[in-house]
C-alpha positions in Angstrom: 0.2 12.2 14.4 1.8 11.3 11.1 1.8 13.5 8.0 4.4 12.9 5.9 2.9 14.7 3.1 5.0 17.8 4.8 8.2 16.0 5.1 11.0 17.6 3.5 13.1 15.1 1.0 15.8 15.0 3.4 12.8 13.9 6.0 12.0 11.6 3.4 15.3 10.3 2.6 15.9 9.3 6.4 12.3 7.7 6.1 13.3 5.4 3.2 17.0 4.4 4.7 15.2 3.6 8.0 12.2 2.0 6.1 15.3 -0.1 3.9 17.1 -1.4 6.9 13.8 -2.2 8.6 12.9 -4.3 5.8 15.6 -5.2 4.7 17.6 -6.6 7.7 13.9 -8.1 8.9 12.2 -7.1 12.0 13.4 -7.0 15.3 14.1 -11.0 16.7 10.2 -12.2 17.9 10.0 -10.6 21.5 7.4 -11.0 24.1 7.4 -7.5 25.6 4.0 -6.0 24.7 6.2 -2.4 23.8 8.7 -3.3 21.5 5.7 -4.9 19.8 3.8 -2.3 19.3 7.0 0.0 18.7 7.2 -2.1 15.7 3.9 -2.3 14.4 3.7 1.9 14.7 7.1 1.8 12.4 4.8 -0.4 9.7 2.0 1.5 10.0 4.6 5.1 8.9 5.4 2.8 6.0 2.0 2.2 5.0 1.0 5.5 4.9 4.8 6.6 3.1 4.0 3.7 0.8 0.6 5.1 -0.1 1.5 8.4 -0.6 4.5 7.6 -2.7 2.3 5.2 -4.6 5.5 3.0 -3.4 4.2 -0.6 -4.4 7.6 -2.3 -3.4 7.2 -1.0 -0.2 3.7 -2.3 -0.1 4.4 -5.7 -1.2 7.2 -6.2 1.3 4.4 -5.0 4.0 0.8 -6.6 3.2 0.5 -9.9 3.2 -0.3 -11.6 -0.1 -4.0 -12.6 1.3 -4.4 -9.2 2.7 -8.0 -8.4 2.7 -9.4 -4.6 2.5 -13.0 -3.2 3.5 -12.3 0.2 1.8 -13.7 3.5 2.5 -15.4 2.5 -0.8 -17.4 -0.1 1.0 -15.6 -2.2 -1.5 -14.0 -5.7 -0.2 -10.7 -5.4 -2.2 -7.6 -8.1 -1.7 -4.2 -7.2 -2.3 -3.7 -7.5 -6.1 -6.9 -5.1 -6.7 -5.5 -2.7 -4.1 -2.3 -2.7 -5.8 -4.0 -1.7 -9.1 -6.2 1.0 -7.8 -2.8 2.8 -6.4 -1.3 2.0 -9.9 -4.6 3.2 -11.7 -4.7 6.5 -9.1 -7.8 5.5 -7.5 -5.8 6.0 -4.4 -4.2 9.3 -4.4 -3.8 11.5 -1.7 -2.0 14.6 -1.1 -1.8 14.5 2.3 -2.3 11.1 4.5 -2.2 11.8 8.3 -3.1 9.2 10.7 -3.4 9.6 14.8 -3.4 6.0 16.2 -5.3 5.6 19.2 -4.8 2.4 20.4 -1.9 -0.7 19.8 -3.2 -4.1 21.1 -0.4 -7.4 20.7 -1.9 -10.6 21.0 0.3 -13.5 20.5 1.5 -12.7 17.0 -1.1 -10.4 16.4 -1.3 -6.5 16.5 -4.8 -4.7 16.2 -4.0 -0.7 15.3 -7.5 1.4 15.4 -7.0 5.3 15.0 -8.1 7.9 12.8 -7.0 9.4 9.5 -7.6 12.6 7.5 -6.8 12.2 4.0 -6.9 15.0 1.8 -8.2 12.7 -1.7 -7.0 14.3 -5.2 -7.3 12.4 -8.7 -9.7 10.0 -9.3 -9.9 9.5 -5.7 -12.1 12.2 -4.6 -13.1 15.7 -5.5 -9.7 17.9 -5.2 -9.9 19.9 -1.6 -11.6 18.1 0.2 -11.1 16.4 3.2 -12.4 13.1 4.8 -12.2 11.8 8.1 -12.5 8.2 8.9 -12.2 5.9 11.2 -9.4 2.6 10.6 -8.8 -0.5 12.4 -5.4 -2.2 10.6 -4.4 -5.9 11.6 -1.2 -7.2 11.6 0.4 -10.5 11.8 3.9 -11.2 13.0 5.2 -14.3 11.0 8.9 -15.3 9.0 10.3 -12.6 11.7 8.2 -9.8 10.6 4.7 -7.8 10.4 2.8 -7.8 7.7 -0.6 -6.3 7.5 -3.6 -8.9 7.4 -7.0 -7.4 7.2 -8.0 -3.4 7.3 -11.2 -1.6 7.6 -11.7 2.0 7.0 -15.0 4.2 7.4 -16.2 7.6 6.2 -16.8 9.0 9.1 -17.2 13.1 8.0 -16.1 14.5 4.3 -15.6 18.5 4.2 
């Protein structure tokens, strides 16, 4: 389980050197073993949820496609410019972002992620306190010698 809203800024520090030689020294060379795959793609989903909780849109940029497309917990279908702007506007904005993953999947060049998250919503996100469980599938796409995230779905599935 991830929850990186508790990480200490030392914890966090690591986070971003790792995340910055990840990114910035590119993926691991295209591989066929099914592990390593999926090894990957569980690294990209930590930065997703570090980028969201940071509000970190460099990080996001260098991680969703540019035709990423978004069914949002809003039942909204959002692409990646109007994502971006709701993070920037703080109609995403969580104070704690923790994510179990149930299942990795590698097709080809594909990886399908579907898990759960708890989000605890603050802002203009949600009434303060609460908490919402949902349900996520994530899809990622390995091309130029890394993931990037392609599609993701996300459902209300209880909100305490």
């Amino acid at each position: 389980m991830i929850n990186l809203s508790l990480m200490k800024p030392t914890k966090r520090a690591q986070f971003g050197i790792l995340a910055w030689l990840l990114l910035a020294g590119g993926s691991c060379e295209n591989n066929t073993e099914n592990t390593s795959a999926a090894d990957e793609i569980r690294l990209m989903e930590q930065l997703h949820v570090h980028g969201i909780l940071e509000k970190d849109s460099s990080t996001l940029k260098k991680i969703l496609a540019k035709d990423l497309m978004v069914n949002a917990p809003s039942n909204n279908v959002v692409d990646l410019n109007m994502a971006l702007e709701a993070l920037k506007l703080g109609y995403i904005d969580y104070t704690s972002y923790e994510q179990k993953i149930d299942e990795i999947k590698i097709i080809e060049n594909i990886g399908i992620v579907m898990g759960l998250e708890t989000v605890m919503p603050t802002g203009l996100t949600g009434p303060s306190g609460t908490v919402e469980r949902r349900r996520f599938t994530d899809i990622w796409m390995y091309q130029n010698s890394q993931w990037l995230m392609i599609a993701r779905q996300a459902s209300n599935i209880s909100v305490e």
